[in-house]
C-alpha positions in Angstrom: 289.0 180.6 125.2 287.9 181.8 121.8 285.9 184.8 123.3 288.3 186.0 125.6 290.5 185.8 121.9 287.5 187.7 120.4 287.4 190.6 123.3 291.4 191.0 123.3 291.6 191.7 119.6 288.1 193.9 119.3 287.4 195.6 122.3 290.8 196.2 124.1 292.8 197.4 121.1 293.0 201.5 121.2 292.6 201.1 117.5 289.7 199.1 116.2 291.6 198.7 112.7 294.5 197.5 114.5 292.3 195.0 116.7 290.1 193.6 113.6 293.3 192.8 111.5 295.4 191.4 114.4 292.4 189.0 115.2 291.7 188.0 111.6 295.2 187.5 111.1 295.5 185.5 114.6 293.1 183.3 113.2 294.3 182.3 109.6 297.6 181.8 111.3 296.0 179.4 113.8 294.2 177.2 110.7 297.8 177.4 109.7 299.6 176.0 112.4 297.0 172.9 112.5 298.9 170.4 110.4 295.6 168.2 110.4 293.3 171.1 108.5 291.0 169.9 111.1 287.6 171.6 110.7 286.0 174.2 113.0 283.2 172.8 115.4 280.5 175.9 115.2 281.0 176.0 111.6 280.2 172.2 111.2 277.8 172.1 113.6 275.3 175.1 111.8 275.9 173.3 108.7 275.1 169.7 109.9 273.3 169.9 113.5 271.5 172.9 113.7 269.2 172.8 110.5 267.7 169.2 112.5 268.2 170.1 116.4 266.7 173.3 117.8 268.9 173.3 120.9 272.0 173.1 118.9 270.4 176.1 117.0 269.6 178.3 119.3 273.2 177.7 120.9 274.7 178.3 117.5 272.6 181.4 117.1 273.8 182.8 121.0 277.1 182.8 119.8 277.0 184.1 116.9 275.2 186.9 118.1 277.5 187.5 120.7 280.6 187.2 117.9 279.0 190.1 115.8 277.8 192.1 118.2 281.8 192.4 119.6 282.4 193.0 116.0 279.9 195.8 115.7 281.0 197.6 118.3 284.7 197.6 117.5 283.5 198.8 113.7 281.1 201.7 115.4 284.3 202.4 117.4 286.0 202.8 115.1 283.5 204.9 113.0 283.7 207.1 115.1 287.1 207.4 115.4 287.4 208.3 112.1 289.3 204.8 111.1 286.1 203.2 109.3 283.5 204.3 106.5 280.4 205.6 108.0 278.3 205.2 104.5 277.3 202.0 105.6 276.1 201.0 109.0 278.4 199.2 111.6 276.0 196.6 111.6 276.0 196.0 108.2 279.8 195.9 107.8 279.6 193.8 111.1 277.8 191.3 109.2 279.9 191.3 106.1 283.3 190.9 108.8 281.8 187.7 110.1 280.6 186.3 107.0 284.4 186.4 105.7 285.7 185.1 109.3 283.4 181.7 108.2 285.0 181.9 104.8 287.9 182.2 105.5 288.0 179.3 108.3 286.4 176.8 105.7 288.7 177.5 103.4 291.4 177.2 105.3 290.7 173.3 105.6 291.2 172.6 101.7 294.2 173.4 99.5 294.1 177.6 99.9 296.9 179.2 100.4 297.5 181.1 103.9 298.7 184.1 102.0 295.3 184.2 99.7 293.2 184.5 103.3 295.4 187.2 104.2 295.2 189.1 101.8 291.2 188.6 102.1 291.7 189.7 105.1 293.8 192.8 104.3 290.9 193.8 101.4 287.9 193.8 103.9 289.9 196.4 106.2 290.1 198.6 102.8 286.3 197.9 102.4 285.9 198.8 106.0 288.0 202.2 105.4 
């Protein structure tokens, strides 16, 4: 379910800004809606499973790939349609996009505010820029 979420939002959007923010922001408002703060099972499972269990590694790494390299090409889309910086490389911002998706889902567990990982959210779109 989560990839066909991923492909909606960054590969089926005519604008990749659009497609990045409506997914980040699709995301913080699902944390939200879980009144439980319940925990995200890839994120717990790098952290706890994958450092001891190579199968649970290489899965972790699959998808992850797979996650940033849908993010990559929505950023080099959007390079190239003029929406995103081209200074630095798509795969590079690509990287920096994911790395505050996992922030902002393990954050979203403890007391921060919804609004404050929005707004995180808005601020990497203005790096992206």
């Amino acid at each position: 379910q989560s990839n066909v979420c991923h492909r909606q939002y960054l590969e089926e959007r005519d604008s990749p800004k659009a497609g990045i923010y409506e997914w980040l922001h699709s995301i913080i408002d699902q944390r939200g809606n879980d009144k439980l703060r319940r925990g995200c099972f890839m994120l717990n499972s790098l952290v706890e499973l994958a450092p001891h269990d190579e199968t649970v590694k290489k899965l972790l790494a699959n998808h992850l790939d797979h996650v940033q390299k849908l993010i990559f090409r929505a950023i080099a889309r959007g390079q190239t349609l003029g929406e995103f910086r081209t200074d630095i490389s798509a795969e590079e911002l690509s990287y920096l996009v994911l790395n505050l998706l996992h922030g902002i889902v393990t954050n979203s567990k403890g007391p921060t505010s919804l609004d404050l990982l929005k707004r995180q959210a808005d601020t990497i779109l203005k790096v992206l820029a």
